[in-house]
gemmi code that builds the backbone of each chain (N, CA, C; Angstrom):
import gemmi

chains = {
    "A": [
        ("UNK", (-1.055, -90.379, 11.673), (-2.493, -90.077, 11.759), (-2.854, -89.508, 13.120)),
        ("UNK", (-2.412, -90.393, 14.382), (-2.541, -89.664, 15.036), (-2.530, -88.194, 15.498)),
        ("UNK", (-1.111, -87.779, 15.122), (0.172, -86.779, 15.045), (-1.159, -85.397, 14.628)),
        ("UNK", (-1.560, -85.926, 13.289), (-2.127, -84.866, 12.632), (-3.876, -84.829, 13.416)),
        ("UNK", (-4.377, -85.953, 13.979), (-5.608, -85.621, 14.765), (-5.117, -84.728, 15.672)),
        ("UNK", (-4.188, -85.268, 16.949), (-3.905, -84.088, 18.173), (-3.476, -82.545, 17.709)),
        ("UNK", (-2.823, -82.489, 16.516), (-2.496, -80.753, 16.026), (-4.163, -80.595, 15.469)),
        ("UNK", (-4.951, -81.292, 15.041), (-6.075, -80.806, 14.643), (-6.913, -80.156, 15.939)),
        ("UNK", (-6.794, -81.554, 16.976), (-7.695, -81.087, 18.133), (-7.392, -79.905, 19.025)),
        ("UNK", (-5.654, -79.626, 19.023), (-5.541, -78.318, 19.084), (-5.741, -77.352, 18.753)),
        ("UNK", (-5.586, -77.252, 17.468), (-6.155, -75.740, 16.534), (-7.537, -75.290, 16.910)),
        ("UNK", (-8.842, -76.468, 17.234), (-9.674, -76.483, 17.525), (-9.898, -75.599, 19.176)),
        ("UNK", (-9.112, -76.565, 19.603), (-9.383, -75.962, 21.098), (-8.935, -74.478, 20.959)),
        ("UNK", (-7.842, -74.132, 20.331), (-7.408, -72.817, 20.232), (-8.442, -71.770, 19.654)),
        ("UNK", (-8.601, -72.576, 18.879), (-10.465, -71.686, 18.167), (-11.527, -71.221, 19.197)),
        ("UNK", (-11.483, -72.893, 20.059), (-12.785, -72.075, 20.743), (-12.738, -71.112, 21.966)),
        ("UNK", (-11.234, -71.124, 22.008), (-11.011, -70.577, 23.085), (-11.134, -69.051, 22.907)),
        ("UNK", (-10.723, -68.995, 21.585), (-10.721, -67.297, 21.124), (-12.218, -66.688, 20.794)),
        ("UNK", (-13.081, -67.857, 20.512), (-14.283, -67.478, 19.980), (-14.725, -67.014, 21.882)),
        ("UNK", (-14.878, -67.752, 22.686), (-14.709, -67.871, 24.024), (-14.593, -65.943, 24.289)),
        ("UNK", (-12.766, -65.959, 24.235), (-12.846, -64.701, 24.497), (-13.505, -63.721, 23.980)),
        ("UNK", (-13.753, -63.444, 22.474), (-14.730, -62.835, 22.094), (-15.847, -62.497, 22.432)),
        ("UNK", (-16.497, -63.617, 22.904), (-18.131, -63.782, 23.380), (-18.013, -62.732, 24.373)),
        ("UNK", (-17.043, -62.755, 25.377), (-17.126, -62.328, 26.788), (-16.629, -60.793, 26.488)),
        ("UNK", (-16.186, -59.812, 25.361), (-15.477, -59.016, 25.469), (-17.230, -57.872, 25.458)),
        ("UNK", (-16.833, -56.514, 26.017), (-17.677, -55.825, 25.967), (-18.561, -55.443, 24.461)),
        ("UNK", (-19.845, -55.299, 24.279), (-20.399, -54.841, 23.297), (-20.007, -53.925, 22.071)),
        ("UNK", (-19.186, -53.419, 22.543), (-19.018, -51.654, 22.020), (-17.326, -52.210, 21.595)),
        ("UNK", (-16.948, -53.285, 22.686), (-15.428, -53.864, 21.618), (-15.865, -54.467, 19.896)),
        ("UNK", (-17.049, -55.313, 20.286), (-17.661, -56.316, 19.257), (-18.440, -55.580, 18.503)),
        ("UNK", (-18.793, -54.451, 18.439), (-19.248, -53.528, 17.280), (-18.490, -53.268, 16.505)),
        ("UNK", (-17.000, -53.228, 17.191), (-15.631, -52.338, 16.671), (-15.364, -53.514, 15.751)),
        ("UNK", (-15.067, -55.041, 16.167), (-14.853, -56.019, 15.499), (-15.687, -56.225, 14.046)),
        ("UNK", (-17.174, -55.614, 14.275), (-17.925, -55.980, 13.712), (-17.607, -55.065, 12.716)),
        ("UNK", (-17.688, -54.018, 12.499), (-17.000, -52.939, 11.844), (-15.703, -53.257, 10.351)),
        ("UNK", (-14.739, -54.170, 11.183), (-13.735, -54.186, 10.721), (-14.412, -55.168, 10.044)),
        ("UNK", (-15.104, -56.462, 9.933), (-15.677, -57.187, 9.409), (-16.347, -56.321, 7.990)),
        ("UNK", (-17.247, -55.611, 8.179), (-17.805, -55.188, 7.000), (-16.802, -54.176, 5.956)),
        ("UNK", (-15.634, -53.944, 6.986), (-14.561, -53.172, 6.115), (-13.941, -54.305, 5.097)),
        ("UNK", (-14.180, -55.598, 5.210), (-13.258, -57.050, 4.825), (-14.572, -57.456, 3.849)),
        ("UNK", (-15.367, -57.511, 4.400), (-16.442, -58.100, 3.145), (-16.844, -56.863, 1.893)),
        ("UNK", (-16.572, -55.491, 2.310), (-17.390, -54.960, 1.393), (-16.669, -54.990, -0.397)),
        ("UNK", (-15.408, -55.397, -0.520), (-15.145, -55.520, -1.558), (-15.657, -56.781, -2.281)),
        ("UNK", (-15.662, -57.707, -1.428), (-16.280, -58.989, -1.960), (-17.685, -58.830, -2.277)),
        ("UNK", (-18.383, -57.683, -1.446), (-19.654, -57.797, -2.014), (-19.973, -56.835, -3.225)),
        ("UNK", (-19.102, -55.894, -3.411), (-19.484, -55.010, -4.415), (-18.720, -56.348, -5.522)),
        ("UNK", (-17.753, -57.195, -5.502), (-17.926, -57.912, -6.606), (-18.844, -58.767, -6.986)),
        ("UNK", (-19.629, -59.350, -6.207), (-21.204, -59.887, -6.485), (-22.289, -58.820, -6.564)),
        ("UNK", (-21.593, -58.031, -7.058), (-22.969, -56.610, -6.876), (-23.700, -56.272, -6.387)),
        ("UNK", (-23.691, -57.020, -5.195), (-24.354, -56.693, -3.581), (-24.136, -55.306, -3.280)),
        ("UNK", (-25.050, -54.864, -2.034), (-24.710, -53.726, -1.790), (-24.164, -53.779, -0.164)),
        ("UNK", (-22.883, -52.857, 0.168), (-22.200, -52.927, 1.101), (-22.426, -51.738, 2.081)),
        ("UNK", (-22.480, -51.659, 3.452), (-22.500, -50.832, 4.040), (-21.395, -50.933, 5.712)),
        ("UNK", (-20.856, -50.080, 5.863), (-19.762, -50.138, 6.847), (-19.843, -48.740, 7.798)),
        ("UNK", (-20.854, -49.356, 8.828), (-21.335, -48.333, 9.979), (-20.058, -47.456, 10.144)),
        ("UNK", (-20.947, -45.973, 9.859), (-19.767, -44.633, 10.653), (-19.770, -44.643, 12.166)),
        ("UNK", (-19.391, -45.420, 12.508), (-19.253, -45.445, 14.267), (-18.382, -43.970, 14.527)),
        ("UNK", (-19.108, -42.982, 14.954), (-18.305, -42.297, 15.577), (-17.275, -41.360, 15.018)),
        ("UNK", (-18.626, -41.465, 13.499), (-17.867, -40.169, 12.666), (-16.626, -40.556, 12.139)),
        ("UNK", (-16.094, -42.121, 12.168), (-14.676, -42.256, 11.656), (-14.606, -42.357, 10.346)),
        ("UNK", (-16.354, -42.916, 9.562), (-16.199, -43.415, 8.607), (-16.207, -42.241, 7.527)),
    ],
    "B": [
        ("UNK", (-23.064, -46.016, 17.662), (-24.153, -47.048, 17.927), (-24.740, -46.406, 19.394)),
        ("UNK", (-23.980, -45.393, 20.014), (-24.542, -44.631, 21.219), (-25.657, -43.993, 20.920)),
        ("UNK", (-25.314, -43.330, 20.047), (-26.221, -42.099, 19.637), (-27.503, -43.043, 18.451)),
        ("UNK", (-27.255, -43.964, 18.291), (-28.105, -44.143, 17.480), (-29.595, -44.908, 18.540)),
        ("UNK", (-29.002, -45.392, 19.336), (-29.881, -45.979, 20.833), (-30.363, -44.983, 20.947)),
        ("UNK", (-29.388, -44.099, 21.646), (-30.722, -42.393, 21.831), (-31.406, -42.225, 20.756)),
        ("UNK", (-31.217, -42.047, 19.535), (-32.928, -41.252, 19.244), (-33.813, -42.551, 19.310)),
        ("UNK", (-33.222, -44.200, 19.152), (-34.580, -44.834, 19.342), (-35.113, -44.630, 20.711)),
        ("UNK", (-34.462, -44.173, 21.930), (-35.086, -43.654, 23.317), (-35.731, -42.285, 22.668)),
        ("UNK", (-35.340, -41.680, 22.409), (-36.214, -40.305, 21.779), (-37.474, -41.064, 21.085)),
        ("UNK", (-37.537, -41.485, 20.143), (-38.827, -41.922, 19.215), (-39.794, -42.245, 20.768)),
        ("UNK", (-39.097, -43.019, 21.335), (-40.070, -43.791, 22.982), (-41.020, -42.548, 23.445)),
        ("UNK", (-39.984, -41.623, 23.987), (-40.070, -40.759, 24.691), (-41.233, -39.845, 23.915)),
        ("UNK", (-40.528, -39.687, 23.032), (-41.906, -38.388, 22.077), (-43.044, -39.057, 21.787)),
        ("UNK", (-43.202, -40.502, 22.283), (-44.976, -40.872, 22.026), (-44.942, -41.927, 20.348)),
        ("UNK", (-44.044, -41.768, 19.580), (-43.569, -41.761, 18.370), (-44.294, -43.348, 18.530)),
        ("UNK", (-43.477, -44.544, 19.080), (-43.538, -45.545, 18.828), (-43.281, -45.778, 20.533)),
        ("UNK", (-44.433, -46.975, 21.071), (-44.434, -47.130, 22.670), (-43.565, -48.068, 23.296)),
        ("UNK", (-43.221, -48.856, 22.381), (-41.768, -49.849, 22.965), (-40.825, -49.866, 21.384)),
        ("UNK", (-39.637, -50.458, 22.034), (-38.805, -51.267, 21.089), (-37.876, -52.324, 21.777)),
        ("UNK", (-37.430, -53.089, 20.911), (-36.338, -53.889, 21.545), (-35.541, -54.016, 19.905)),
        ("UNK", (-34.307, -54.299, 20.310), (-33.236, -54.920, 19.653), (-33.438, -56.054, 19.535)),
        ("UNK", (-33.039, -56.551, 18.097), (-33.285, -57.973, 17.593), (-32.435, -58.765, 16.723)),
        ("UNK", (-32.527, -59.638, 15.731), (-31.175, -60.346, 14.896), (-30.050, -60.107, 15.522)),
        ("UNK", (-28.652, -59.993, 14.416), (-27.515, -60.516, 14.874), (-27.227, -59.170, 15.533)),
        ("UNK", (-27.341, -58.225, 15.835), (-26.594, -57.226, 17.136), (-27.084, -57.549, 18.237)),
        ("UNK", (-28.725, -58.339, 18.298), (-29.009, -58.539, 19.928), (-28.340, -59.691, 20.175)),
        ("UNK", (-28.378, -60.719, 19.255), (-27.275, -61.898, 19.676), (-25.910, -61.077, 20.102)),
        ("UNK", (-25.425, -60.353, 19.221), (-24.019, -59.912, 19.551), (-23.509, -59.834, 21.319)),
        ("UNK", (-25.102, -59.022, 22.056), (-24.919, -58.879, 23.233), (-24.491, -60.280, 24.267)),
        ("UNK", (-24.805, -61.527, 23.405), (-24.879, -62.540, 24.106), (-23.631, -63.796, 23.833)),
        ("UNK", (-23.071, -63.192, 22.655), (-22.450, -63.822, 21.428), (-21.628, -63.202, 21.202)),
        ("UNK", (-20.143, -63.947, 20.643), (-19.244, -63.235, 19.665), (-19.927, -62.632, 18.544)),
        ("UNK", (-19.325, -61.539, 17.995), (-19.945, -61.017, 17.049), (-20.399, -61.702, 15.480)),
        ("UNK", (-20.852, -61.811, 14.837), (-21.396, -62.367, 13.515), (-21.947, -61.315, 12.227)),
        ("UNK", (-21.311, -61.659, 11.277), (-21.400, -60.525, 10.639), (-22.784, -60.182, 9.666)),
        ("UNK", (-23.248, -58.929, 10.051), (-24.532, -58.260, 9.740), (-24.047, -56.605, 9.024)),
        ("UNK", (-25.435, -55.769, 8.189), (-25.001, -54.859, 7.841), (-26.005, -54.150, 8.454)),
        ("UNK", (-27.058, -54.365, 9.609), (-28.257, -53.648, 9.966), (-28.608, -53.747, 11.009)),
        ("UNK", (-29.814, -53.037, 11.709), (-29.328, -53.329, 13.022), (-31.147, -53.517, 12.924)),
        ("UNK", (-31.527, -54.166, 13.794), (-33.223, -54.619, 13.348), (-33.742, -54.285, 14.557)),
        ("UNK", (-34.705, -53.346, 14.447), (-35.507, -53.039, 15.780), (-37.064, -53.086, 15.582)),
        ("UNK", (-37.646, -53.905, 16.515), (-38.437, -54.070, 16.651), (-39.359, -53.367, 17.430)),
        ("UNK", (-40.885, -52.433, 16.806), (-41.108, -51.686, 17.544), (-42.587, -51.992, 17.813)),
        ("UNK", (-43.369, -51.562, 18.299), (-45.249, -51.310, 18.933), (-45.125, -49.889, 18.840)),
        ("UNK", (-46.283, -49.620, 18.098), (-46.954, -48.244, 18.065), (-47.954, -47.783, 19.238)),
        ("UNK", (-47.965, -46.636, 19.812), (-49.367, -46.611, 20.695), (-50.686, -46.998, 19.889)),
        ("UNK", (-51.508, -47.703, 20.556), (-52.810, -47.904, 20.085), (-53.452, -47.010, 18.843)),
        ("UNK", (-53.769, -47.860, 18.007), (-54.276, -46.497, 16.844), (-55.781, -46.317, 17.261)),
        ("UNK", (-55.700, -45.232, 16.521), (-57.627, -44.946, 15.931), (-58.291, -45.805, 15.837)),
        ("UNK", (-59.096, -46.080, 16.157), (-60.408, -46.965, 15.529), (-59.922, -46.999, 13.901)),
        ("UNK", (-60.098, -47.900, 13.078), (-60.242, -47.659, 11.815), (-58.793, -47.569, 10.904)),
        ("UNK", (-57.878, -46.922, 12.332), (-56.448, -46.612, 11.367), (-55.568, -48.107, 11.561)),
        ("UNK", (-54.904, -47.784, 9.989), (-53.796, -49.128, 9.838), (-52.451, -48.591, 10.605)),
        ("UNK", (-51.910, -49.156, 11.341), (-50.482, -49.334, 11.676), (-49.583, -49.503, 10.373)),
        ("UNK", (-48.825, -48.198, 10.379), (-47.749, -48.459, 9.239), (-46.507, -47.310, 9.940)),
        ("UNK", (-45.202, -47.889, 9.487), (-43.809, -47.623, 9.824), (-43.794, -46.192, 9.583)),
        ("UNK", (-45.024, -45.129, 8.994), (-44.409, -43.772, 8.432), (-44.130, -42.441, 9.659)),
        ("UNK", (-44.960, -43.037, 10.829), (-44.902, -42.132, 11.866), (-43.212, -41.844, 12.228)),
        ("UNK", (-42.493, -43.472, 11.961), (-40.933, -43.553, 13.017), (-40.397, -42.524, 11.179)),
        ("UNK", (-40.449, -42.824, 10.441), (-39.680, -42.565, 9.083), (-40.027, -40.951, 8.890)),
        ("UNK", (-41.413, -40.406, 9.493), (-41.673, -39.120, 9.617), (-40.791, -38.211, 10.352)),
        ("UNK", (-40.552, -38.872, 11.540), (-39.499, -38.264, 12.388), (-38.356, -38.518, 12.204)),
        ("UNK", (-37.706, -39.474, 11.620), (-36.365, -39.342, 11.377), (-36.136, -38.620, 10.254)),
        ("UNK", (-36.749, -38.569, 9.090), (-36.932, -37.436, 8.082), (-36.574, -36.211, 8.638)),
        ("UNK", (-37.571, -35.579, 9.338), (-37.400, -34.632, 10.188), (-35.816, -34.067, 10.869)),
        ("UNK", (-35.831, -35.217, 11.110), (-34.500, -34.875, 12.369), (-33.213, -35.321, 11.193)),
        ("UNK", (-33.546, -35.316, 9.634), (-32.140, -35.088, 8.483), (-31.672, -36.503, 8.319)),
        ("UNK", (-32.340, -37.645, 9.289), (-32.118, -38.938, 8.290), (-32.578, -39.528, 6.877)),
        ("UNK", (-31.752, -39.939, 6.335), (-32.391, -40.661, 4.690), (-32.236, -41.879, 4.947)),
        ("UNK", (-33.418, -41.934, 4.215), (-34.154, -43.858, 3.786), (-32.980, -44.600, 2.703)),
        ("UNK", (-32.590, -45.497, 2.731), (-31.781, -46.211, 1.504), (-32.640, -47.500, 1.427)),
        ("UNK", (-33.029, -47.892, 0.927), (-34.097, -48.732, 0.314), (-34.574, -49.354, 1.849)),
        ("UNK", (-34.539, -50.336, 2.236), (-35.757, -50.636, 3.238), (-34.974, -50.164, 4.820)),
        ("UNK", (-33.838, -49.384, 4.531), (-33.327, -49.083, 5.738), (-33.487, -47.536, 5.919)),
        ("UNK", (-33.521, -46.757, 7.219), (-33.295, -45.544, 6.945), (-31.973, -45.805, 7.970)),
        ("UNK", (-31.090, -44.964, 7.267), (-29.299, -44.448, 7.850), (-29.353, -43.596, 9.559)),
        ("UNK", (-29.419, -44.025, 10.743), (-29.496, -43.344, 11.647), (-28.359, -43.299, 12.184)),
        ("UNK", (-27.735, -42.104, 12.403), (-26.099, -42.066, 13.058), (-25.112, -42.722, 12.360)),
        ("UNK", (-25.282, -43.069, 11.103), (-23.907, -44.026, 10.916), (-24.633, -45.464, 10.355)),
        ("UNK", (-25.726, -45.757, 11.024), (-25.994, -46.892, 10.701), (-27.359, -47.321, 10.070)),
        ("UNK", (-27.439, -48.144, 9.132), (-28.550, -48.438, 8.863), (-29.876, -49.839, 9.450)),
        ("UNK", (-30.660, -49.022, 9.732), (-31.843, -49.292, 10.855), (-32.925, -49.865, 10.225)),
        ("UNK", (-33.002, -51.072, 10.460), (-34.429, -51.538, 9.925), (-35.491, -51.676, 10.722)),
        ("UNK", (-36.904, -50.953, 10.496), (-37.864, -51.370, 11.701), (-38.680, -52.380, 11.052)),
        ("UNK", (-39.020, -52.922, 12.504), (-40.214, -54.173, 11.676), (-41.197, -54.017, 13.099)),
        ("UNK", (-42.546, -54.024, 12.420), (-43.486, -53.880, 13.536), (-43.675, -55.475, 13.891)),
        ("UNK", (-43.546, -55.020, 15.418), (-43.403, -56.594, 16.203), (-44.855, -57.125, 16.549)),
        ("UNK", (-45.347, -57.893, 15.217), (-46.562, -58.203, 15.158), (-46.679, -59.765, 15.255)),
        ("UNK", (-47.563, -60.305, 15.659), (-47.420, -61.545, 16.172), (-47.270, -62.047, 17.814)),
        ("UNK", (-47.974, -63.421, 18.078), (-47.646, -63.418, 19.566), (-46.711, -63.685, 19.879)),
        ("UNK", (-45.030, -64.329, 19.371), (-43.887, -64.475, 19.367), (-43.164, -63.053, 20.117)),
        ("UNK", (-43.287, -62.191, 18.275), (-42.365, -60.580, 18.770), (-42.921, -60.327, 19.700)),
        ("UNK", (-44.294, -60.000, 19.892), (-45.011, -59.298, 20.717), (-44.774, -59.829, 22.288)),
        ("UNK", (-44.439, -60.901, 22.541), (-43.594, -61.514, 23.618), (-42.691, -60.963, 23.996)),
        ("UNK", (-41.763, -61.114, 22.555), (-40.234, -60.947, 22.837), (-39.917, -59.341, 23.001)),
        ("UNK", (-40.092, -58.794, 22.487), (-40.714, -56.849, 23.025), (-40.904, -56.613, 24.112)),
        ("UNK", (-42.128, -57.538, 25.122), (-42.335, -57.176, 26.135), (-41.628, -57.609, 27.432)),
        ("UNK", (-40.412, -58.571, 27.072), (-39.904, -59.571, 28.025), (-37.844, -59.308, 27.458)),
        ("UNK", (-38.328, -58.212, 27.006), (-36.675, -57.862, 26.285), (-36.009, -57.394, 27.489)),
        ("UNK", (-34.373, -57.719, 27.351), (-33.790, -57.009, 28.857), (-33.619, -55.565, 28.604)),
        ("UNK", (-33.349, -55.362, 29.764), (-33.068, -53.127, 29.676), (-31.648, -53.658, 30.097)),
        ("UNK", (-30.711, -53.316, 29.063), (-29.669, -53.681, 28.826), (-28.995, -52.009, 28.372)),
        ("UNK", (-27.651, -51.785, 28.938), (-26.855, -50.296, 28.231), (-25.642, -50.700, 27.561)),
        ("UNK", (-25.678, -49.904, 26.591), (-24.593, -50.072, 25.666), (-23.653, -48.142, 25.984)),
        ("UNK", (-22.679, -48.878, 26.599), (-21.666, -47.436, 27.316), (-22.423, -47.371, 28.463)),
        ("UNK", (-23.200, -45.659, 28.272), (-23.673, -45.242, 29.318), (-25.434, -44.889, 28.502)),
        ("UNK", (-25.977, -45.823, 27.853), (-27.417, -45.320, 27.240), (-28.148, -46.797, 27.103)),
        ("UNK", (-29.426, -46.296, 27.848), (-30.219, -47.540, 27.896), (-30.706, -48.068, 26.869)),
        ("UNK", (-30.862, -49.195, 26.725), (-31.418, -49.122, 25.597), (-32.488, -50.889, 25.691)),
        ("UNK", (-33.220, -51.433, 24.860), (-33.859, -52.718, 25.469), (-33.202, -54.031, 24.034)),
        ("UNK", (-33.018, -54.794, 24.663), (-32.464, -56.252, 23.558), (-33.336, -57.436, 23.948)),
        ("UNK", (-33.748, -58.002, 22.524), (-34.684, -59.149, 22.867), (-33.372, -60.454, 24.076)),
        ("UNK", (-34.496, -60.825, 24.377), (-33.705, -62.356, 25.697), (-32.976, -63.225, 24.055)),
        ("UNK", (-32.433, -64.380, 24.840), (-31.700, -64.742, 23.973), (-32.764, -66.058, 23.645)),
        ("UNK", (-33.650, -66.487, 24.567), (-34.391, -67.688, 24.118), (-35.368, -66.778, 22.995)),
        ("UNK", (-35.854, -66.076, 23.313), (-36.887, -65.163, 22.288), (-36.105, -65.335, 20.824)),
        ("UNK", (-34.473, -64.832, 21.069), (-33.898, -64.778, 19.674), (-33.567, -66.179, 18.962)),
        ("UNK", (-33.774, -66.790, 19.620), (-33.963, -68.730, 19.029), (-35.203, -68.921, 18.757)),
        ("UNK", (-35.881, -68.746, 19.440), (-37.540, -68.856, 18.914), (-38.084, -68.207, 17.510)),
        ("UNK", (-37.748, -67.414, 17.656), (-37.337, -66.114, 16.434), (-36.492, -66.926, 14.970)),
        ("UNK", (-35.804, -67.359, 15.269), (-35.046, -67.688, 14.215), (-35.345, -69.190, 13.494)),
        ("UNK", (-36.118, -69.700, 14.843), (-36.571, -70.790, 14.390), (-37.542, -71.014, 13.468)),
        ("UNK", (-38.455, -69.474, 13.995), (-39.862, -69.056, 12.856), (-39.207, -69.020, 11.659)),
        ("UNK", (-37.774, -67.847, 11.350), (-38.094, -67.532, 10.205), (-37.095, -68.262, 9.500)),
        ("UNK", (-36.218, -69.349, 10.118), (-35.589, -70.703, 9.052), (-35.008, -70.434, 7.932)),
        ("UNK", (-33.995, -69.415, 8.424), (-33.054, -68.950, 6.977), (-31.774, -69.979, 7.199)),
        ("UNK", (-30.638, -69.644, 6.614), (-29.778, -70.791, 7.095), (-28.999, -69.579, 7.757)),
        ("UNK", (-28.812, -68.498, 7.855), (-28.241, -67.737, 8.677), (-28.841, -67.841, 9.962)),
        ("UNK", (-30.083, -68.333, 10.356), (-31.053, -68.114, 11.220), (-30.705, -69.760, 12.107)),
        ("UNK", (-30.421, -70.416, 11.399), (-29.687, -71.836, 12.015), (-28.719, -71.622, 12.426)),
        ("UNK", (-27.573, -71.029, 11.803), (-26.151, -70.458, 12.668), (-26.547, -70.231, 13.714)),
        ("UNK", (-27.203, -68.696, 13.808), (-27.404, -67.868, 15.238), (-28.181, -69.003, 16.268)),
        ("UNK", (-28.865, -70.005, 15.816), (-29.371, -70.737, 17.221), (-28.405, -71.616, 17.641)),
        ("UNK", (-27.692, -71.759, 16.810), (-26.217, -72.960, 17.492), (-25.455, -71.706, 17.739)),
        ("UNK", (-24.930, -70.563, 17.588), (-24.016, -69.899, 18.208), (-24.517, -69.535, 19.949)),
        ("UNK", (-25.846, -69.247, 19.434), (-26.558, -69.000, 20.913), (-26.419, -70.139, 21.989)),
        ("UNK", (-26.492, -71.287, 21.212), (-26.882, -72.266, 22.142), (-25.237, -72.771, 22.850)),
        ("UNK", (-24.531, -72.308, 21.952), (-23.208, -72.666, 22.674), (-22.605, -71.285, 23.401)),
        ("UNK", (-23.113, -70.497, 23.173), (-22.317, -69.365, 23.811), (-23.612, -68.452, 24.971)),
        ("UNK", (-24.222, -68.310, 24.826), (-25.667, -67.336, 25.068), (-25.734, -68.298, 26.499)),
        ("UNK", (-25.359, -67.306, 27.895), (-26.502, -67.625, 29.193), (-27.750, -68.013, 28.836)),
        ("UNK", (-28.439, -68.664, 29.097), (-30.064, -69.168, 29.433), (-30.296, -69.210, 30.295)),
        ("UNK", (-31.961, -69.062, 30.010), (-33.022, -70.351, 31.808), (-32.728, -70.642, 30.454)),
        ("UNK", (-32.639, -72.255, 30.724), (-32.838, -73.542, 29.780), (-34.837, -74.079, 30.089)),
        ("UNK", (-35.040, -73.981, 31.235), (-36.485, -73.497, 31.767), (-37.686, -73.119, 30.936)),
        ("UNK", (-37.641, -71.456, 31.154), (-37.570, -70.852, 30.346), (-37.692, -70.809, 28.354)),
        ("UNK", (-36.672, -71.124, 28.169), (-36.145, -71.538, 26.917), (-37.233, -72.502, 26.358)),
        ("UNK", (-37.670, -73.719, 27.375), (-38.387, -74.540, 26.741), (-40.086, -74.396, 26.776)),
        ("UNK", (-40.314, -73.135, 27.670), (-41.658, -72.748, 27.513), (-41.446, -71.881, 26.479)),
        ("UNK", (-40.631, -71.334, 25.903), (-41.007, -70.448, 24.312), (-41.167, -71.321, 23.461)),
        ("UNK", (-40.372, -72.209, 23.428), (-40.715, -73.367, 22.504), (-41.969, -73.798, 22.602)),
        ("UNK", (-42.233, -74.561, 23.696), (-43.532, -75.131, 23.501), (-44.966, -74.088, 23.381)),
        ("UNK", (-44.491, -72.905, 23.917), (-46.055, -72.124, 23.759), (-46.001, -71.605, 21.853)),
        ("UNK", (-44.746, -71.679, 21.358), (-44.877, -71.423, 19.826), (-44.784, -73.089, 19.094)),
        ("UNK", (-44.795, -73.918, 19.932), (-44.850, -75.122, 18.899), (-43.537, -75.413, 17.734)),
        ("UNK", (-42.414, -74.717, 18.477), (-40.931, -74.639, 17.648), (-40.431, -75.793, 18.293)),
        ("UNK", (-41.059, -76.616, 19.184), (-39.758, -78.160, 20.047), (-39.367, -78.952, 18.646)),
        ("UNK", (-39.925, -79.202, 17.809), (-39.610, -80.179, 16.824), (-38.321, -79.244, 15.844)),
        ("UNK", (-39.121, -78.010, 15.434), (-37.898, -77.624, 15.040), (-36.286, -77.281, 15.212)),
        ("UNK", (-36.209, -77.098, 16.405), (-35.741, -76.821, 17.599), (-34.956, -77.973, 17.775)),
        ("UNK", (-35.061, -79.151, 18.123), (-34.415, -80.527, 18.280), (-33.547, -81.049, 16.442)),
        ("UNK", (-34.310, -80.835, 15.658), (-33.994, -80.822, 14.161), (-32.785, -80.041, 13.976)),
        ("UNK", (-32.825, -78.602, 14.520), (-31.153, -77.882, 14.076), (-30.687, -77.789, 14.987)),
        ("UNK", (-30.341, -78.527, 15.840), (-29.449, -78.421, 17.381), (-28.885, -79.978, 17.526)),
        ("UNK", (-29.224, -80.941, 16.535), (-28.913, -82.119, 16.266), (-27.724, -82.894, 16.857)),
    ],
}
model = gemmi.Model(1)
for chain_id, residues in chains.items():
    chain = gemmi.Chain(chain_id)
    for i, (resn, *xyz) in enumerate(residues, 1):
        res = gemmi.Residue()
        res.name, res.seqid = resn, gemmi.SeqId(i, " ")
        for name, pos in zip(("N", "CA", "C"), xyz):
            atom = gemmi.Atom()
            atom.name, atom.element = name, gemmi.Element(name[0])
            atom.pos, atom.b_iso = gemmi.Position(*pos), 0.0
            res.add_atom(atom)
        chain.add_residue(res)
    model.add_chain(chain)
structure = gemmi.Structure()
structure.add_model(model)
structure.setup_entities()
């Protein structure tokens, strides 16, 4: 029990550490992130028949 | 997202609409890991109307028309992205508009609501997405903590406020 709390409290710390770096990375990185995000949801949302949109940043799209 | 800041500095500039600021999850973004959104929400003030005339969104939608943007249902598509305006009505926005940082994204100015404004904000409108963003803020987002607690108390959000920060 223990064993599996301390690998838990790690994974955790490892989490926040990345969320951490994230926070701190420039704007225009976290758009890019954000981006790739709506590239990952938009199939899930066209299967709830939502409607999806995935910013042309820069003419790529 | 460069070019899309410029024409909202263009709309400024041409008289169009007299402020804006950046708002929801891209102005958090500035403060915050990113969180996922499909819009980018700007909040704007019109110059003073006419005697008599109503304030409505068609002046900003006139000019982007103009300049070859299309409307997709409550968004119009600017550069790539779709833009929602909301007139920043109320003594809250109307705060948070005037007390927004002049913040640049690259090399283009552009204005983003403060981050206590965007808790205050979210506290009004009590979605459960709107509870996320005040615990992401509150763990990640610089503050005045100061500050922070005069938005609260001049909008009467402390109770709510203590309720989702639990």
């Amino acid at each position: 029990m223990d064993k599996m709390k301390s690998a838990l409290e790690k994974i955790l710390a490892a989490k926040n550490r990345r969320r951490k770096r994230l926070a701190a990375l420039p704007v225009p990185k976290k758009i890019a992130i954000l981006v790739q995000m709506q590239r990952l949801a938009a199939p899930l949302l066209k299967a709830q028949g939502r409607d999806s949109y995935i910013w042309k940043i820069g003419g790529k799209e | 997202m460069r070019r899309t800041f410029q024409v909202l500095n263009e709309l400024k500039r041409e008289g169009i609409i007299s402020e804006y600021a950046i708002g929801g999850a891209i102005a958090a973004l500035f403060f915050t890991e990113p969180s996922f959104t499909q819009d980018l929400d700007v909040f704007v003030k019109f110059p003073e109307p006419e005697k008599g005339h109503l304030i409505t969104l068609k002046p900003i939608y006139d000019a982007l028309r103009e300049r070859g943007y299309r409307e997709q249902r409550e968004f119009i598509e600017v550069e790539g992205i779709p833009v929602q305006f909301l007139p920043a009505s109320g003594a809250l926005l109307e705060e948070a508009l005037r007390e927004a940082y002049n913040k640049r994204y690259e090399d283009t100015p552009t204005r983003v609501m403060r981050p206590e404004h965007l808790i205050a904000i979210a506290l009004q409108t009590g979605r459960a997405k709107d509870k996320a963003r005040v615990c992401l803020l509150m763990e990640q987002a610089r503050m005045d903590n100061d500050y922070l607690r005069s938005v609260l108390e001049r909008y009467k959000l402390e109770k709510e406020f203590a309720k989702w920060t639990r």
